[in-house]
PyMOL Python script that loads the backbone (N, CA, C, O; Angstrom):
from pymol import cmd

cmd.read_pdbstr("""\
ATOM      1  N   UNK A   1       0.819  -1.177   0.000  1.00  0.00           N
ATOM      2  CA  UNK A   1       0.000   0.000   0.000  1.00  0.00           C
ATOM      3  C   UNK A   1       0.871   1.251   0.000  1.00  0.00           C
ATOM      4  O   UNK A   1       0.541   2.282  -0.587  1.00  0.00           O
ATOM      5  N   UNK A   2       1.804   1.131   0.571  1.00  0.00           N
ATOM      6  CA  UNK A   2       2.409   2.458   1.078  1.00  0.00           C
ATOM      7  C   UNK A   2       3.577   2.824  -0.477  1.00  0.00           C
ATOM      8  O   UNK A   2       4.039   3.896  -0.871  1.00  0.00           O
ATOM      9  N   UNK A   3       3.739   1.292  -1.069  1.00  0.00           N
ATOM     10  CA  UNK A   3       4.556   1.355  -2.353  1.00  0.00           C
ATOM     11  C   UNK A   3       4.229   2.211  -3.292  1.00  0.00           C
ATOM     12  O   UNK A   3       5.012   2.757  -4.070  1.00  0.00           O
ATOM     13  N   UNK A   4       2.555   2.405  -3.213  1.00  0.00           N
ATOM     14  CA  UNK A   4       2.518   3.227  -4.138  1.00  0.00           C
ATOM     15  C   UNK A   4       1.671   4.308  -4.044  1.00  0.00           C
ATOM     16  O   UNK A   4       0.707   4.621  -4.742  1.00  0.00           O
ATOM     17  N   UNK A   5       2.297   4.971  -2.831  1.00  0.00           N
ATOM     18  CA  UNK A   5       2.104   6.111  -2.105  1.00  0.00           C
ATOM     19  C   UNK A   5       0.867   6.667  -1.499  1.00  0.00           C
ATOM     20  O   UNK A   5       0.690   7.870  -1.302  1.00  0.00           O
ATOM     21  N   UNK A   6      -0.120   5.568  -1.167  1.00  0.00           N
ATOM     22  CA  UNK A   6      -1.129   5.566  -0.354  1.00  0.00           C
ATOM     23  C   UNK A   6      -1.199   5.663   1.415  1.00  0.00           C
ATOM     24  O   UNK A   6      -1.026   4.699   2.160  1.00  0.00           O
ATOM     25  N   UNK A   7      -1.467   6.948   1.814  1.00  0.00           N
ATOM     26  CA  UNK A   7      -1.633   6.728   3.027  1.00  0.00           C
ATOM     27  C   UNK A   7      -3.028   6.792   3.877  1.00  0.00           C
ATOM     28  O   UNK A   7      -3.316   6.180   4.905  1.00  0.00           O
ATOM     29  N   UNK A   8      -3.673   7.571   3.250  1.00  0.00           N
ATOM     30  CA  UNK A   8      -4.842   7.569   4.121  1.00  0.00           C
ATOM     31  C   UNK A   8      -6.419   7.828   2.883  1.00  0.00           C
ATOM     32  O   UNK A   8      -6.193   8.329   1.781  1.00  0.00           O
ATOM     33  N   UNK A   9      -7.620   7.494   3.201  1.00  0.00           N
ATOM     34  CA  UNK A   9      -8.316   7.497   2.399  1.00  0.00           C
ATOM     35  C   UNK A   9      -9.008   8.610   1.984  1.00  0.00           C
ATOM     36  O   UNK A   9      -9.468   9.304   2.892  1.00  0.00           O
ATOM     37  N   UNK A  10      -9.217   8.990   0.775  1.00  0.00           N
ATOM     38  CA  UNK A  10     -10.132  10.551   0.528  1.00  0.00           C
ATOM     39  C   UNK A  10     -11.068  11.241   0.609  1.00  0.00           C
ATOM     40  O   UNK A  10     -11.330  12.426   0.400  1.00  0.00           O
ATOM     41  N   UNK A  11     -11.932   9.736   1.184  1.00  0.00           N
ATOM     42  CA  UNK A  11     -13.143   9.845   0.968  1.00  0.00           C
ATOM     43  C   UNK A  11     -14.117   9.528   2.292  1.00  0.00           C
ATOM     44  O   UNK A  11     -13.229   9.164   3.064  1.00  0.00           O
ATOM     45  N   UNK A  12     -15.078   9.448   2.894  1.00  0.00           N
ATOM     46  CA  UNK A  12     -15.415   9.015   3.484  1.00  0.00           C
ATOM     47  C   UNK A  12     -17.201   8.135   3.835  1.00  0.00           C
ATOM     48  O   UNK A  12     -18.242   8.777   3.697  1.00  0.00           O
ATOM     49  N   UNK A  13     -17.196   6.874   4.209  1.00  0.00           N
ATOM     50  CA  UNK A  13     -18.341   6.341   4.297  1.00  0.00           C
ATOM     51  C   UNK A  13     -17.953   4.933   3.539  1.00  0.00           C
ATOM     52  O   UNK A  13     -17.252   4.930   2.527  1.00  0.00           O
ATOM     53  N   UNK A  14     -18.402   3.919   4.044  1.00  0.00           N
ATOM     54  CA  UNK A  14     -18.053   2.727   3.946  1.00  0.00           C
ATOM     55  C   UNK A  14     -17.840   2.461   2.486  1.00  0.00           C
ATOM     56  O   UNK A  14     -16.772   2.175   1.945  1.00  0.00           O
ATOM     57  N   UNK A  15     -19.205   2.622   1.843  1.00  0.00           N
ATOM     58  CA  UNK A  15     -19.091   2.348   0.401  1.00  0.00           C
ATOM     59  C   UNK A  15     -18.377   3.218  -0.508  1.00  0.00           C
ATOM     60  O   UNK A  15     -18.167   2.908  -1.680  1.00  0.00           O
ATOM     61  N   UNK A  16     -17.873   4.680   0.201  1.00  0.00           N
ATOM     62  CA  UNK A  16     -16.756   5.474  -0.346  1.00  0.00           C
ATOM     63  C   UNK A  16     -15.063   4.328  -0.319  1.00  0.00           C
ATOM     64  O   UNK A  16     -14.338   3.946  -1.237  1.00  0.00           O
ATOM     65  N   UNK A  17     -15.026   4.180   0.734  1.00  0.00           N
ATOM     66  CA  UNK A  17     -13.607   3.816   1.422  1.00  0.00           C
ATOM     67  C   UNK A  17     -13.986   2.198   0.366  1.00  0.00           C
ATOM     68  O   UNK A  17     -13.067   2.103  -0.448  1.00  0.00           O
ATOM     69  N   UNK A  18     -14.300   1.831   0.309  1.00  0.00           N
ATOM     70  CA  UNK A  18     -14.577   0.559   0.059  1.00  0.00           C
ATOM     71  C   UNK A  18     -14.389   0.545  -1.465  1.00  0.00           C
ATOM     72  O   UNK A  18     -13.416  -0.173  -1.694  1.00  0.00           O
ATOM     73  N   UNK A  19     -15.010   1.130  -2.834  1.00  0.00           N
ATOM     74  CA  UNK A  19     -14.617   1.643  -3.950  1.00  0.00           C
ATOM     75  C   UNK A  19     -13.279   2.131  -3.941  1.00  0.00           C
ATOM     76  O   UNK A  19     -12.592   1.894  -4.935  1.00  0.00           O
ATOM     77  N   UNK A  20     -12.670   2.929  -2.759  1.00  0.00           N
ATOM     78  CA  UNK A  20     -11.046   3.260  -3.087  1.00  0.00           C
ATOM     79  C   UNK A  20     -10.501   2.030  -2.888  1.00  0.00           C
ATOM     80  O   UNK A  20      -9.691   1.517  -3.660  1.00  0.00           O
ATOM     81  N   UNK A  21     -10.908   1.534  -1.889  1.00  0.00           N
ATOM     82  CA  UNK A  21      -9.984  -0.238  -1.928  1.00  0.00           C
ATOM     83  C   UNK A  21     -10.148  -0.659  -3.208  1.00  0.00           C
ATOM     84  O   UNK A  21      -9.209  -0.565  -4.000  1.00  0.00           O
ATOM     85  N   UNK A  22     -11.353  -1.177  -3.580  1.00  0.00           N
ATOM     86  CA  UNK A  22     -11.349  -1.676  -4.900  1.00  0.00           C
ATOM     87  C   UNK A  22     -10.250  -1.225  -6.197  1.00  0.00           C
ATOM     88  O   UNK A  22      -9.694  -2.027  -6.949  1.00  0.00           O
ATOM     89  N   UNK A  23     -10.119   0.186  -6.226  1.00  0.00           N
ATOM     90  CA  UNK A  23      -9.464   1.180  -7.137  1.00  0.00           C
ATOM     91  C   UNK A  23      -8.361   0.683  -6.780  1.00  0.00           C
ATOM     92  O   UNK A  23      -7.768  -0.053  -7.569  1.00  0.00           O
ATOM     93  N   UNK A  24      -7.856   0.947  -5.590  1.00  0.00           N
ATOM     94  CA  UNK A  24      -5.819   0.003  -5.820  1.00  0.00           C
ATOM     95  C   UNK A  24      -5.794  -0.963  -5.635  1.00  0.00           C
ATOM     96  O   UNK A  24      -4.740  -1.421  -6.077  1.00  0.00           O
ATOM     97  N   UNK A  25      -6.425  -1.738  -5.156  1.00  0.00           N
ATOM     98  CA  UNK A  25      -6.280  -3.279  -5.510  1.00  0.00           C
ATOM     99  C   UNK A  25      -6.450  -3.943  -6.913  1.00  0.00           C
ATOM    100  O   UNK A  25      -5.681  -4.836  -7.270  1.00  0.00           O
ATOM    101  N   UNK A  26      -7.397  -3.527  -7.647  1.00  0.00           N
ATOM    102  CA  UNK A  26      -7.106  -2.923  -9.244  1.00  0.00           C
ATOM    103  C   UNK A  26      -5.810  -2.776  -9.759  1.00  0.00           C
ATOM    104  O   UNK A  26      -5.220  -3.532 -10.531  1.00  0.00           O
ATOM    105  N   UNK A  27      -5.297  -1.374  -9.087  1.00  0.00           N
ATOM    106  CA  UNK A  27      -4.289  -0.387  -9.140  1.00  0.00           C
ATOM    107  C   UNK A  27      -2.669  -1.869  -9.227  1.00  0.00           C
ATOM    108  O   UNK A  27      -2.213  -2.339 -10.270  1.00  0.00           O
ATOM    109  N   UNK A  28      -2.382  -2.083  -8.323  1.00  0.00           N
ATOM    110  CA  UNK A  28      -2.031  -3.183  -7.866  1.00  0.00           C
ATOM    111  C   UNK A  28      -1.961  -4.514  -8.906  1.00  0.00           C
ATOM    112  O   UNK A  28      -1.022  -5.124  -9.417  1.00  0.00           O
ATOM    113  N   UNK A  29      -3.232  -4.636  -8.954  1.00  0.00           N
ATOM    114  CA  UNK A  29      -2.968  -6.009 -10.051  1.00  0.00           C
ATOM    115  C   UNK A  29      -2.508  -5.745 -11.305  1.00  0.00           C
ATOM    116  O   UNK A  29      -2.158  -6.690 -12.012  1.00  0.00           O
ATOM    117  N   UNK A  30      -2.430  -4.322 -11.814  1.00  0.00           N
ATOM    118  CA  UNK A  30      -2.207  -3.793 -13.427  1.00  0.00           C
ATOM    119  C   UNK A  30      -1.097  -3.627 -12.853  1.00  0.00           C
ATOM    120  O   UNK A  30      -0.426  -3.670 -13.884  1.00  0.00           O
ATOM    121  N   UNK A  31      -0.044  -3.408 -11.729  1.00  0.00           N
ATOM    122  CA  UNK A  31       0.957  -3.029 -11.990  1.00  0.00           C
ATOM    123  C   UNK A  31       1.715  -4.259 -11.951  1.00  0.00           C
ATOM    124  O   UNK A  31       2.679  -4.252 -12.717  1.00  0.00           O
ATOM    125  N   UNK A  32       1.552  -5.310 -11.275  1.00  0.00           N
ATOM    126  CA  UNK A  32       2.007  -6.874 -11.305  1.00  0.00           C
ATOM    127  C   UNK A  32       2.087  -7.271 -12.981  1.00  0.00           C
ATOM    128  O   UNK A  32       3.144  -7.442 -13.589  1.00  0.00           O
ATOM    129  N   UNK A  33       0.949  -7.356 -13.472  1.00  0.00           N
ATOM    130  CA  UNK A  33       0.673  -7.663 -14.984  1.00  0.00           C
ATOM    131  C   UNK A  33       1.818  -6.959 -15.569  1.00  0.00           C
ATOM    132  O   UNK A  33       2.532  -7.590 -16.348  1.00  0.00           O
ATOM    133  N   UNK A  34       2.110  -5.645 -15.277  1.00  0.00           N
ATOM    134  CA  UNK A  34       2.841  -4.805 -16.058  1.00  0.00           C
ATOM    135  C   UNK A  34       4.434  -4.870 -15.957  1.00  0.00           C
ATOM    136  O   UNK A  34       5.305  -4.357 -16.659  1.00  0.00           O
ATOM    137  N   UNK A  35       4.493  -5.660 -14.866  1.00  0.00           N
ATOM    138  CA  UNK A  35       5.854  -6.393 -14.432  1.00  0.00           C
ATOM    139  C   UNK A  35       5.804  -7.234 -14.857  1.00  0.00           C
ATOM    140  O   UNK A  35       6.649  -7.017 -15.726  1.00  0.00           O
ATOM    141  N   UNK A  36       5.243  -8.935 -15.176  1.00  0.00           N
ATOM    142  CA  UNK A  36       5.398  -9.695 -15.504  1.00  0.00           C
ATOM    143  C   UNK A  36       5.824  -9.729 -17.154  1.00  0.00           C
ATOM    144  O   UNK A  36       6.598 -10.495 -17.727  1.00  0.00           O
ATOM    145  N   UNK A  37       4.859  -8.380 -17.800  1.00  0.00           N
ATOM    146  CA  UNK A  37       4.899  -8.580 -19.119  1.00  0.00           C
ATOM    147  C   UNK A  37       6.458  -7.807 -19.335  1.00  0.00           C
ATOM    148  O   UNK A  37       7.163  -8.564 -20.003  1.00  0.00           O
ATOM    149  N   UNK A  38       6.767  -7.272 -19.180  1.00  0.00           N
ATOM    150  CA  UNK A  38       8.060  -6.468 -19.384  1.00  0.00           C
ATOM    151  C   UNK A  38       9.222  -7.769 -19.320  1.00  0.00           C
ATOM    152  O   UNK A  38       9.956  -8.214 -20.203  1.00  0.00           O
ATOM    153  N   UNK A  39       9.055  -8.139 -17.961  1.00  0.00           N
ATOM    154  CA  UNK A  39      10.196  -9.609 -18.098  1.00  0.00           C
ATOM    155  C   UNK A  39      10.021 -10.664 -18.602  1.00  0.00           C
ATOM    156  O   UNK A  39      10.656 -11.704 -18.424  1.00  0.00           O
ATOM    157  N   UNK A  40       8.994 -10.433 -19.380  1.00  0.00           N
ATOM    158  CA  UNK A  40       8.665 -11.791 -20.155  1.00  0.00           C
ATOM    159  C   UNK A  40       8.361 -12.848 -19.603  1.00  0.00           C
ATOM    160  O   UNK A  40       8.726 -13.938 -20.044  1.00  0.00           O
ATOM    161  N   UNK A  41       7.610 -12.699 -18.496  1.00  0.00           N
ATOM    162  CA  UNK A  41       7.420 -13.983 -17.853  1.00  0.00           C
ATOM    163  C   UNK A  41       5.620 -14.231 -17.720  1.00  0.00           C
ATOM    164  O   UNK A  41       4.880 -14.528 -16.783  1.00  0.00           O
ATOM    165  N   UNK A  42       5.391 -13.911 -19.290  1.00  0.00           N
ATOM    166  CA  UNK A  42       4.005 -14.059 -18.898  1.00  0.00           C
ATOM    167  C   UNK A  42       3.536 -15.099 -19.914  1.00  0.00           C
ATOM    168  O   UNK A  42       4.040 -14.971 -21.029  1.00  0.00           O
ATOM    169  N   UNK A  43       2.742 -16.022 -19.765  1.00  0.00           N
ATOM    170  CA  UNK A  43       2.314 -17.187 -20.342  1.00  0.00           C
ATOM    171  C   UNK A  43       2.734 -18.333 -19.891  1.00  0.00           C
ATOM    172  O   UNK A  43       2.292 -19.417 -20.273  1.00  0.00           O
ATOM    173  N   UNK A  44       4.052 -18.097 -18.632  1.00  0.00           N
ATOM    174  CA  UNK A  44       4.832 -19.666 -18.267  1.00  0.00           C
ATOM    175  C   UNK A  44       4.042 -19.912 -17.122  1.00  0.00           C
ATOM    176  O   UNK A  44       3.148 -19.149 -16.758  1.00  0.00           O
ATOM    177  N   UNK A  45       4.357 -20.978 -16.536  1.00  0.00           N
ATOM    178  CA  UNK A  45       3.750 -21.606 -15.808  1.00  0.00           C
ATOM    179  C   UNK A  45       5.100 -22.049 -14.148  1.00  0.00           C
ATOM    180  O   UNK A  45       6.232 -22.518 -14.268  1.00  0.00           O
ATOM    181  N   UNK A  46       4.517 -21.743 -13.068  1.00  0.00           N
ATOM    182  CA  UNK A  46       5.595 -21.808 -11.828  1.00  0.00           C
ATOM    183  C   UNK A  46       6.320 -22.866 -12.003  1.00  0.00           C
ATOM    184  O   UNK A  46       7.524 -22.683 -12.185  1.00  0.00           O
ATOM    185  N   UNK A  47       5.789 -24.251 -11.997  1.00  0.00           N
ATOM    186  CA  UNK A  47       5.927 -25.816 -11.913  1.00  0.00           C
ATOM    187  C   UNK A  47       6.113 -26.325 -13.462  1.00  0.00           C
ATOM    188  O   UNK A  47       5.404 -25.802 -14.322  1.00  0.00           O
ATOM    189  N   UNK A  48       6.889 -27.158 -13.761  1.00  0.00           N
ATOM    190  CA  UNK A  48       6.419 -28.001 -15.173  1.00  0.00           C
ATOM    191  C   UNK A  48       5.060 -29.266 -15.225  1.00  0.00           C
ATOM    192  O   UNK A  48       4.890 -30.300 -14.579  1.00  0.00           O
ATOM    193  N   UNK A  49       4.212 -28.555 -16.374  1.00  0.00           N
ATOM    194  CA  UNK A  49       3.323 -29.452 -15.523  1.00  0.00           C
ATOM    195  C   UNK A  49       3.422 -31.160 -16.081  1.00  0.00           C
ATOM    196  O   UNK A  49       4.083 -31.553 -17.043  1.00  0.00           O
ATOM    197  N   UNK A  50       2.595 -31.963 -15.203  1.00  0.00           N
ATOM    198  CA  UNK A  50       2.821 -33.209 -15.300  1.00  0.00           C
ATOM    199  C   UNK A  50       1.918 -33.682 -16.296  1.00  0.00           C
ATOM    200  O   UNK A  50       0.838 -33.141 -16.534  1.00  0.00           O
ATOM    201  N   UNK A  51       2.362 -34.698 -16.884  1.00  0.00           N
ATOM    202  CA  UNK A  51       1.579 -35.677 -17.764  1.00  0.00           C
ATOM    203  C   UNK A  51       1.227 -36.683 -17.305  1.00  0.00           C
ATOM    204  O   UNK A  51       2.059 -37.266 -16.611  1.00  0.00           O
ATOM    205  N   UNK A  52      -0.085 -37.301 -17.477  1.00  0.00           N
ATOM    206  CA  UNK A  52      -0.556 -38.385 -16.897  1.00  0.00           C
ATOM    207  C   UNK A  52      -0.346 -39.573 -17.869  1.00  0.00           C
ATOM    208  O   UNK A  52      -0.709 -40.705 -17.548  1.00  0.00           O
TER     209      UNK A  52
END
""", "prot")
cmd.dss("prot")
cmd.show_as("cartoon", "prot")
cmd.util.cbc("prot")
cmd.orient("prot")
C-alpha cells in the first residue's frame, strides 16, 4: 500500500472507502501484470506441468 504512495483514504463512508480499496487493488494487479509482461514472464507456468 504504502509502495505506491497511499496513506490515508479521501473519501469518506463505507461504500466510499470501500470503492477506493477496490481502485488500488485494481491499481495493484495492473501493476504486477505490467511487471510480468516487461520480463517476459508471462504465459509460463511456476511448476512443469505433469503428464498423466
Amino acid at each position: 500500500k504504502e509502495d505506491m504512495s497511499f496513506r490515508k483514504y479521501l473519501c469518506r463512508g463505507t461504500v466510499n472507502v470501500l470503492a477506493e480499496s477496490t481502485m488500488i487493488a485494481i491499481a495493484h494487479n495492473i501493476n504486477k501484470l505490467h511487471r510480468k509482461i516487461q520480463s517476459g514472464k508471462i504465459g509460463q507456468h511456476l511448476f512443469e506441468l505433469k503428464t498423466a
